[in-house]
FITI-30087 format. One line per 10 residues: number of its first residue (from 1); for each residue y, z, x of N, C-alpha, C, O. Coordinates in nm, 2 decimals, decimal comma. Each point is the difference from the previous one (the first is absolute). Last residue first. Layout:
NUM) Y:Z:X:Y:Z:X:Y:Z:X:Y:Z:X | ...
//
This chain:
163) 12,12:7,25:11,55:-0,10:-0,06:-0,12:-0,11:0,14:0,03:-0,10:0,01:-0,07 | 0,67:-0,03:0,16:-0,14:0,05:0,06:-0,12:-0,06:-0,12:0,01:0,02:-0,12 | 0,48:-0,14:0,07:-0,05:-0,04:0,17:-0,13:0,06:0,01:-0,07:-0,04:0,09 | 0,36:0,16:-0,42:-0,02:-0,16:-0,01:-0,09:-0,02:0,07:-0,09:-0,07:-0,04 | 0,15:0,57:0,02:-0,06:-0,08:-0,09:-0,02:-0,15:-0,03:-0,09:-0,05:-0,06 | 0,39:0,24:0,41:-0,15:-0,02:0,02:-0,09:-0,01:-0,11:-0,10:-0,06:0,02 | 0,58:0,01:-0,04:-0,06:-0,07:0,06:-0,14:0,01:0,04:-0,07:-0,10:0,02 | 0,25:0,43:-0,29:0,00:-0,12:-0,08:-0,08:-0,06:0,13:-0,12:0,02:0,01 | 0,22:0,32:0,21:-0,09:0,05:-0,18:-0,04:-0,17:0,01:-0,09:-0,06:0,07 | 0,50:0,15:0,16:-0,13:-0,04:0,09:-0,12:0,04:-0,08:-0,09:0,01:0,08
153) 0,49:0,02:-0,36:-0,03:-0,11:0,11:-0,10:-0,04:0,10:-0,06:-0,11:0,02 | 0,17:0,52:-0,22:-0,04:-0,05:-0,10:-0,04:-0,18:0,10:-0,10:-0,05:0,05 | 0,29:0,37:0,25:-0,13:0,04:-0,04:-0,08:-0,11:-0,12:-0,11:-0,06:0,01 | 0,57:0,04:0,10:-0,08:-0,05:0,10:-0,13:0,01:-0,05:-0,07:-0,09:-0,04 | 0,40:0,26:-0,22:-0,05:-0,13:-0,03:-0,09:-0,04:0,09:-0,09:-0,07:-0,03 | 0,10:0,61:-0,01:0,07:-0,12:0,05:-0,06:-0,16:-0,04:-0,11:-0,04:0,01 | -0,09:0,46:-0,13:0,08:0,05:0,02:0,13:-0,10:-0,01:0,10:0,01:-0,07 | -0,58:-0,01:-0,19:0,04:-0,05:0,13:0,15:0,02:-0,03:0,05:-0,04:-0,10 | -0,61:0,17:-0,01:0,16:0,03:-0,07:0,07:-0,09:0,17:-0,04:-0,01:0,12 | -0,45:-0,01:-0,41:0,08:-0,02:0,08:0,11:0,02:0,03:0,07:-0,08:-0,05
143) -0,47:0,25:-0,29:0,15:-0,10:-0,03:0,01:0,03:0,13:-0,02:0,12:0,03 | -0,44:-0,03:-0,23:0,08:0,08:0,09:0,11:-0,11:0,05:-0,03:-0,09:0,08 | -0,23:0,00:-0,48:-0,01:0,07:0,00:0,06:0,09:0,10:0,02:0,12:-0,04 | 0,27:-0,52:-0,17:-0,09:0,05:0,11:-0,11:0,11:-0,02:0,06:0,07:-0,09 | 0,35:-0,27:-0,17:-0,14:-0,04:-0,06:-0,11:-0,01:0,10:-0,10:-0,07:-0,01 | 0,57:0,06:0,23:0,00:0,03:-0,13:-0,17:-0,07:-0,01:-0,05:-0,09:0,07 | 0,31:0,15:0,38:-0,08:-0,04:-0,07:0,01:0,06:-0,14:0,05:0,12:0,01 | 0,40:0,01:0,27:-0,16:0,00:-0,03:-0,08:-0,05:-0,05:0,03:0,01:-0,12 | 0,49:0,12:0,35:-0,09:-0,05:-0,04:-0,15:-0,02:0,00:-0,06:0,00:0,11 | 0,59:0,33:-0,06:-0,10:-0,08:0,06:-0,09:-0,13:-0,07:0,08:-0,05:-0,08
133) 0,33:0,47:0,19:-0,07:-0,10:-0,08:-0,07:-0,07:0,05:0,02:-0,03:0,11 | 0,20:0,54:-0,17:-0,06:-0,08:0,10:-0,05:-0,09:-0,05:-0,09:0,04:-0,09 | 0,32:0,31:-0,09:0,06:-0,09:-0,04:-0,04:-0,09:0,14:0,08:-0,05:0,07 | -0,26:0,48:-0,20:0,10:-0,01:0,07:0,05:-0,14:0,04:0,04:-0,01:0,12 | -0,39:0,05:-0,39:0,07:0,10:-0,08:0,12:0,03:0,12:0,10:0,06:-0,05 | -0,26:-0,57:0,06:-0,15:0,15:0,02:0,16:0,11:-0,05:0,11:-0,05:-0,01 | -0,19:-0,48:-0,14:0,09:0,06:0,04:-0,06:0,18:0,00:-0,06:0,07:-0,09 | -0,17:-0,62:0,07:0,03:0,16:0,01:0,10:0,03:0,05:0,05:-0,06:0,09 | -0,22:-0,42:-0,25:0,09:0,02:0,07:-0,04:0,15:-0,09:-0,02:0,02:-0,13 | -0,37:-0,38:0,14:0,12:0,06:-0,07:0,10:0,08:0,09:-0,06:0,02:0,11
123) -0,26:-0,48:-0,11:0,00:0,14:0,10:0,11:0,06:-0,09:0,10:-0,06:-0,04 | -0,53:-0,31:-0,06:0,13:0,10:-0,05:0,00:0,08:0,13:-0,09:0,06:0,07 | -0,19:-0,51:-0,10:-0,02:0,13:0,01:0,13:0,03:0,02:0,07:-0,05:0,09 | -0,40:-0,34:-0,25:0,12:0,02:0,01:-0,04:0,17:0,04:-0,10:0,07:-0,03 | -0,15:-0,59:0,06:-0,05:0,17:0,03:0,18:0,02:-0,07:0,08:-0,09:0,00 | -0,40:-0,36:-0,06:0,13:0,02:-0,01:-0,02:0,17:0,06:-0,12:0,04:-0,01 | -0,20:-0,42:-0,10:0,00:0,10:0,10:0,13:0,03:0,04:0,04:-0,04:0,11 | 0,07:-0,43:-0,26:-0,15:0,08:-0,05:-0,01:0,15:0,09:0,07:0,00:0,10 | 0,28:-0,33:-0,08:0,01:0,08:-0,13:-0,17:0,11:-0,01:-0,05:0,11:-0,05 | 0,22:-0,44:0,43:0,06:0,13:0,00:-0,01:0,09:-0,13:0,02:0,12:0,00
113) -0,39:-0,49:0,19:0,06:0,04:-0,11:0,11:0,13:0,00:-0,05:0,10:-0,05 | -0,04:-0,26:0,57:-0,12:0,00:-0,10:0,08:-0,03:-0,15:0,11:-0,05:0,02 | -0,12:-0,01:0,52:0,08:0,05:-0,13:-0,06:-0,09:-0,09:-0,04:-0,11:-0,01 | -0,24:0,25:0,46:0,14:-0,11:-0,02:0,09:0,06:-0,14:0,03:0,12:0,00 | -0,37:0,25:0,23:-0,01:-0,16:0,02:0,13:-0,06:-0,03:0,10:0,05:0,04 | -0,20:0,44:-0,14:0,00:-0,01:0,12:0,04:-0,18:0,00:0,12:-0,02:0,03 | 0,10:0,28:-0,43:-0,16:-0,03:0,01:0,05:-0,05:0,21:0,10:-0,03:0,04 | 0,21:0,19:-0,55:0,00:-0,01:0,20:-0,18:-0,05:0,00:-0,07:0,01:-0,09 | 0,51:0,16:-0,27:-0,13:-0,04:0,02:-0,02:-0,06:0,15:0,09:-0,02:0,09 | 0,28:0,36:-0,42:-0,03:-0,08:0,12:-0,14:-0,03:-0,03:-0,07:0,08:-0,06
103) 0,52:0,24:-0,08:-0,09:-0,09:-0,03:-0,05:-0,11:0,04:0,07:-0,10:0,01 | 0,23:0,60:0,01:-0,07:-0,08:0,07:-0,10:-0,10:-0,07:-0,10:0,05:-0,04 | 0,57:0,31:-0,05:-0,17:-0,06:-0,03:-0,03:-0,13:0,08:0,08:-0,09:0,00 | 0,24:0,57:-0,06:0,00:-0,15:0,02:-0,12:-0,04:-0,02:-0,10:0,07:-0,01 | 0,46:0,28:-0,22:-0,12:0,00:0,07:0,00:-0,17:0,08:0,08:-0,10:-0,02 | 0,21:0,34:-0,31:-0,05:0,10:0,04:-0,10:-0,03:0,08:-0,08:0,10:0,03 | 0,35:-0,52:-0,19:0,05:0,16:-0,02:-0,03:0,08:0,09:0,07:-0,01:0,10 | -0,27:-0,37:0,04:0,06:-0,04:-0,16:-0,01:0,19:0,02:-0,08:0,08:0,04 | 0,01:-0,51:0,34:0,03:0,16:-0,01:0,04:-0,03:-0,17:0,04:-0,10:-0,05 | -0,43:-0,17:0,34:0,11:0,00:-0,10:0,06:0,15:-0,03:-0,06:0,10:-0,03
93) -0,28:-0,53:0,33:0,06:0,21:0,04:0,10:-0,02:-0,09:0,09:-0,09:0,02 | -0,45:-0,30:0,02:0,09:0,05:-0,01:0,06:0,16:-0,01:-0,05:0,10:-0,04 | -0,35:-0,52:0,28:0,05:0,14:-0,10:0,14:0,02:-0,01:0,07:-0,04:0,10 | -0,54:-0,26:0,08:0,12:-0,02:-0,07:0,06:0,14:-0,09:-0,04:0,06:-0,11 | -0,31:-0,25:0,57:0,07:0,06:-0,11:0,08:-0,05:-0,06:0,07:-0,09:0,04 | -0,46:-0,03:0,33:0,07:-0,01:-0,08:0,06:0,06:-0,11:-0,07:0,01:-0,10 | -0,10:0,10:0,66:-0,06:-0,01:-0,15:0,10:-0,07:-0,10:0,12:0,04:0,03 | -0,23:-0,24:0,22:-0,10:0,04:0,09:0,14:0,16:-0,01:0,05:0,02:0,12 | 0,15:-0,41:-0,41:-0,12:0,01:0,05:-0,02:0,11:0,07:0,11:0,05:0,01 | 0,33:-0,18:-0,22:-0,06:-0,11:-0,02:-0,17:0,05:0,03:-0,07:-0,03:-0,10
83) 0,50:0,37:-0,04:-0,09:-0,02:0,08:-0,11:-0,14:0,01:-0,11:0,03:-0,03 | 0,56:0,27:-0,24:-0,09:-0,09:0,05:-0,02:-0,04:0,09:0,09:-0,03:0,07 | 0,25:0,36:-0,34:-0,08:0,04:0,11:-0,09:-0,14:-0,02:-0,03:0,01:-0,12 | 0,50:0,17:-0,10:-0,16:-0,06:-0,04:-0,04:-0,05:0,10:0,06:-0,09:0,03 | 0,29:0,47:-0,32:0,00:-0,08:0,12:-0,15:-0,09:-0,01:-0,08:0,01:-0,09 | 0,50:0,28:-0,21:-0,17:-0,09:0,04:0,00:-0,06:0,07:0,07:-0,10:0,02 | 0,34:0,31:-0,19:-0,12:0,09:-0,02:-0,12:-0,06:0,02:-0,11:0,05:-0,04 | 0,57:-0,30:0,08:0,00:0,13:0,11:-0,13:0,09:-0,05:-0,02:0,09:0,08 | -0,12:-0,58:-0,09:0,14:0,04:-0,04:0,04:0,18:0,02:-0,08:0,06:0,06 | -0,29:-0,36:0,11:0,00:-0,07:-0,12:0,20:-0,02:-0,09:0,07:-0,08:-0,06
73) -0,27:0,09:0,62:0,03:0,09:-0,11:0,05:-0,04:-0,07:0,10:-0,07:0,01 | -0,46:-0,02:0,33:0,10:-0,03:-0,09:0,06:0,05:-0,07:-0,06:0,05:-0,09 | -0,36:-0,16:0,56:0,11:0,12:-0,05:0,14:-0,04:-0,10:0,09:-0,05:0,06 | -0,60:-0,17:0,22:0,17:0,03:-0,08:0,04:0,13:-0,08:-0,04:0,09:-0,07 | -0,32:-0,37:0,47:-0,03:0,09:-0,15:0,14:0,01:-0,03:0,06:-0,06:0,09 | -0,44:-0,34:0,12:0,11:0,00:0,00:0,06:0,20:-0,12:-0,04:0,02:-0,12 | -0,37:0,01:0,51:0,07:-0,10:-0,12:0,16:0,03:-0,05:0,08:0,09:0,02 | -0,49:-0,02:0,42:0,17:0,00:-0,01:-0,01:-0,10:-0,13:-0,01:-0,12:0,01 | -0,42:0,27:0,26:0,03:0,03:-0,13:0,14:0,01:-0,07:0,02:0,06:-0,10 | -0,14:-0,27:0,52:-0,12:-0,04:-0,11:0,10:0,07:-0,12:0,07:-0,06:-0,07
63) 0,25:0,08:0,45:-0,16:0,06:-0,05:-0,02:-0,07:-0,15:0,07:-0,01:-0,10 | 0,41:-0,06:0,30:-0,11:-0,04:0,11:-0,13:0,02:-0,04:-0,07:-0,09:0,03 | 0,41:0,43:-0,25:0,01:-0,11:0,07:-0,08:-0,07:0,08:-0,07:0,07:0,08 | 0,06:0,41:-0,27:-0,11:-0,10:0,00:0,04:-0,17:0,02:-0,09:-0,09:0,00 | 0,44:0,50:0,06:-0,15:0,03:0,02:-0,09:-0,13:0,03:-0,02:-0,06:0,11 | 0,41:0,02:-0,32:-0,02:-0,02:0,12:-0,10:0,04:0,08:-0,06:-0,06:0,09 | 0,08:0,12:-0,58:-0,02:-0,13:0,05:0,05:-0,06:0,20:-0,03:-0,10:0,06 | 0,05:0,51:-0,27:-0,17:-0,02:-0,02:0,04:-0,12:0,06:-0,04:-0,03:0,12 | 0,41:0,22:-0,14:-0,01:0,03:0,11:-0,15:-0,05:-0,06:-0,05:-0,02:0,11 | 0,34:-0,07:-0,47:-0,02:-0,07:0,13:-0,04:0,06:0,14:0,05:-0,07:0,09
53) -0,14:0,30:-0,51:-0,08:-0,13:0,01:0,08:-0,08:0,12:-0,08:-0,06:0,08 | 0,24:0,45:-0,10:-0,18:0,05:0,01:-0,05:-0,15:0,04:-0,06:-0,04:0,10 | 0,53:0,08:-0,29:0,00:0,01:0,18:-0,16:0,03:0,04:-0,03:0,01:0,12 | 0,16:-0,06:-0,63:0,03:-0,11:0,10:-0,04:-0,01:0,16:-0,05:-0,09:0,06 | -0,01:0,49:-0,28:-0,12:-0,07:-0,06:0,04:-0,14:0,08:-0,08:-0,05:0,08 | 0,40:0,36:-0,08:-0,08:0,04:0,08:-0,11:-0,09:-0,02:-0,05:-0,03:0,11 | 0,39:-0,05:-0,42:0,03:0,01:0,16:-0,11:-0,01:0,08:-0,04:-0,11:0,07 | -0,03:0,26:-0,52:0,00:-0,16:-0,01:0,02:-0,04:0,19:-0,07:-0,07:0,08 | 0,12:0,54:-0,18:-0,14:-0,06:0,01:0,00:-0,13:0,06:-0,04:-0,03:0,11 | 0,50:0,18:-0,21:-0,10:0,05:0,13:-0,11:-0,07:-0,01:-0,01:-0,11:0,05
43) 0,16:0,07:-0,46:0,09:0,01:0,08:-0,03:-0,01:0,15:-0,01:-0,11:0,04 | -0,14:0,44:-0,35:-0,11:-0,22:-0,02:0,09:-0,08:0,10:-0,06:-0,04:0,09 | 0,26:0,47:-0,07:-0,16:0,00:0,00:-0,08:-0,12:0,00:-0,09:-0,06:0,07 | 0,54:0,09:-0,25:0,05:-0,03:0,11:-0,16:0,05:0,08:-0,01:-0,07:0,09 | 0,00:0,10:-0,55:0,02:-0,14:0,02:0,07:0,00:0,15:0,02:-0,11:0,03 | -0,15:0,52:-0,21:-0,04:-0,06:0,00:-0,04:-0,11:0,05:-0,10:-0,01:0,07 | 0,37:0,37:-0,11:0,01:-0,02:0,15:-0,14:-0,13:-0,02:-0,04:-0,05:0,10 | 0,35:0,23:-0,49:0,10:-0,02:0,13:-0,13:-0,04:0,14:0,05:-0,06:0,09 | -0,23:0,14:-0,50:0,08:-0,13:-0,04:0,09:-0,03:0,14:0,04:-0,11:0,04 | -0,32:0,55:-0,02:-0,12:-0,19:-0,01:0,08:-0,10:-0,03:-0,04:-0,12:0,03
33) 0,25:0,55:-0,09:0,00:-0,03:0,15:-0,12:-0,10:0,01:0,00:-0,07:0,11 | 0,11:0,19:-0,53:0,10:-0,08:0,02:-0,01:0,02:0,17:0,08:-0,06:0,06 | -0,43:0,20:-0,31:0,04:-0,15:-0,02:0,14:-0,02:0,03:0,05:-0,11:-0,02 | -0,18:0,55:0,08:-0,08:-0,10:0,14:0,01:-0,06:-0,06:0,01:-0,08:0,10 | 0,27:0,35:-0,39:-0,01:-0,02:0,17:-0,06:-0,10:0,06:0,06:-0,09:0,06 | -0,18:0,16:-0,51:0,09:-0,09:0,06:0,07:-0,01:0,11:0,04:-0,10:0,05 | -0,39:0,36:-0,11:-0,06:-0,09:-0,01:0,13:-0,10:-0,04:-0,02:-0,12:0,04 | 0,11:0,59:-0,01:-0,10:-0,05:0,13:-0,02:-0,18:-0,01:0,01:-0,07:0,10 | 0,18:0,32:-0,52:0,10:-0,02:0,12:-0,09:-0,05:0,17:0,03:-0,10:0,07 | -0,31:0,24:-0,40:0,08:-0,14:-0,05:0,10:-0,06:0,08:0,02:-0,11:0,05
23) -0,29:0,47:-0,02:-0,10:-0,14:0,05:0,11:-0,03:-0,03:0,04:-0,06:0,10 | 0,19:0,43:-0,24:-0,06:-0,01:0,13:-0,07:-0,14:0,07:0,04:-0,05:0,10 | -0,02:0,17:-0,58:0,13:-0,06:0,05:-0,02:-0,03:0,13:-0,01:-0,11:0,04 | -0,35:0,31:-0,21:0,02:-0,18:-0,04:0,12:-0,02:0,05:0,01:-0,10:0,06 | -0,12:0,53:0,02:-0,07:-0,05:0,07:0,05:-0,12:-0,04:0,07:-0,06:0,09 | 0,14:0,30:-0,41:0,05:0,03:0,14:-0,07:-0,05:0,14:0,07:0,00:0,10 | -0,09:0,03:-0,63:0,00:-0,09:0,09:0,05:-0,04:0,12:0,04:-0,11:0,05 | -0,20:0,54:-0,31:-0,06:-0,12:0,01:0,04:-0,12:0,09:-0,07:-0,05:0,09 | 0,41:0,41:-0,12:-0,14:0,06:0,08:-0,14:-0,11:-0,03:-0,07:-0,01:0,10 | 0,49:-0,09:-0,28:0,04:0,00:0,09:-0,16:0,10:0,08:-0,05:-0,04:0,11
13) 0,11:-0,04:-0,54:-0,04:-0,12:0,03:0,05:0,03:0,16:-0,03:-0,10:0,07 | 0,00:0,50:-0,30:-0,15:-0,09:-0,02:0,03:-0,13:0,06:-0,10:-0,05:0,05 | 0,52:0,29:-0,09:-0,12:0,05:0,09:-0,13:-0,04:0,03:-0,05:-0,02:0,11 | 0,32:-0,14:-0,46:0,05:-0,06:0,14:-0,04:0,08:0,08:-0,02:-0,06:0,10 | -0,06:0,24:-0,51:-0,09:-0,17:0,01:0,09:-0,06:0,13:-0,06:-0,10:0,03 | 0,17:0,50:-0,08:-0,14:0,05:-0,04:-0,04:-0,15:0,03:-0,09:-0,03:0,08 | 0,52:0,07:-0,19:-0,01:0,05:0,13:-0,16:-0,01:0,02:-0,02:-0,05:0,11 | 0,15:-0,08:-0,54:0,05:-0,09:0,05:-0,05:0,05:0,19:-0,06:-0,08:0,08 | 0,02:0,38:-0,42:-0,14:-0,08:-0,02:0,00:-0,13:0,09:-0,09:-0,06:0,05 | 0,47:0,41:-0,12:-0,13:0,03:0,09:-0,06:-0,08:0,04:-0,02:-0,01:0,12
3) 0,50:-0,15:-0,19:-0,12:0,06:-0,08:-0,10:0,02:0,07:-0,03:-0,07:0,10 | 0,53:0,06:0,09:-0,15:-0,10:0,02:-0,07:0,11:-0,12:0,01:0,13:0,00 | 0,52:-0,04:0,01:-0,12:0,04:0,07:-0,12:-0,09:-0,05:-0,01:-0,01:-0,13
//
């Protein structure tokens, strides 16, 4: 038979850390549903982002404002978005673990210093308590959430594209 003092102290640890165990198990949960649905997410994006920039560029075929823009992929987590002019960018979309990030410079006119006026902005990968995932601005005061790569995709493109 269990000594008291032995029962008494596995009572205490089992009624204390019974919340912490809880996050705990929760929070490896959703990193392992962020590792499974992650990278097939950027995945998509990079896709969708491809098919944005070549429907712009039929779009603006023929017009004043038709530059040369591209679409690259660095390797399967980065992609890199440029733009010669009217507006010029240069950015890259990078998935890394728990999130993706956007880093880019842009100005209305020709191209400019890609290094100078650099902006980056985090989107982190959510997983909601009925295992619904999603994504979000990070370091927002009111974070954007976005359901579908599409969504993240037509985001991005308009931050390149709107001065």
């Amino acid at each position: 038979m269990a000594k008291d003092w032995i029962e008494s102290l596995a009572s205490d640890i089992k009624q204390k850390n019974h919340e912490a165990a809880e996050l705990y198990g929760r929070e490896q949960h959703n990193a392992a549903i962020i590792a499974d649905l992650g990278m097939p997410f950027f995945t998509t994006l990079a896709s969708c982002l491809e098919e944005d920039i070549a429907e712009i560029r039929r779009e603006l075929q023929g017009d004043l404002t038709s530059s040369d823009t591209t679409f690259q992929i660095i390797n399967g987590n980065d992609v890199k978005l440029t733009r010669s002019r009217f507006p010029w960018f240069d950015a890259h979309v990078t998935h890394q673990d728990a999130k993706i990030v956007l880093d880019y410079a842009k100005d209305r006119g020709v191209a400019g210093d890609p290094n100078l006026d650099r902006k980056i902005v985090h989107f982190d990968f959510n997983v909601a308590t009925d295992d619904g995932f999603s994504i979000q601005e990070a370091f927002s005061d009111n974070p954007r959430r976005f359901q579908t790569p599409e969504e993240l995709a037509k985001h991005i493109i308009e931050l390149l594209f709107q001065i």
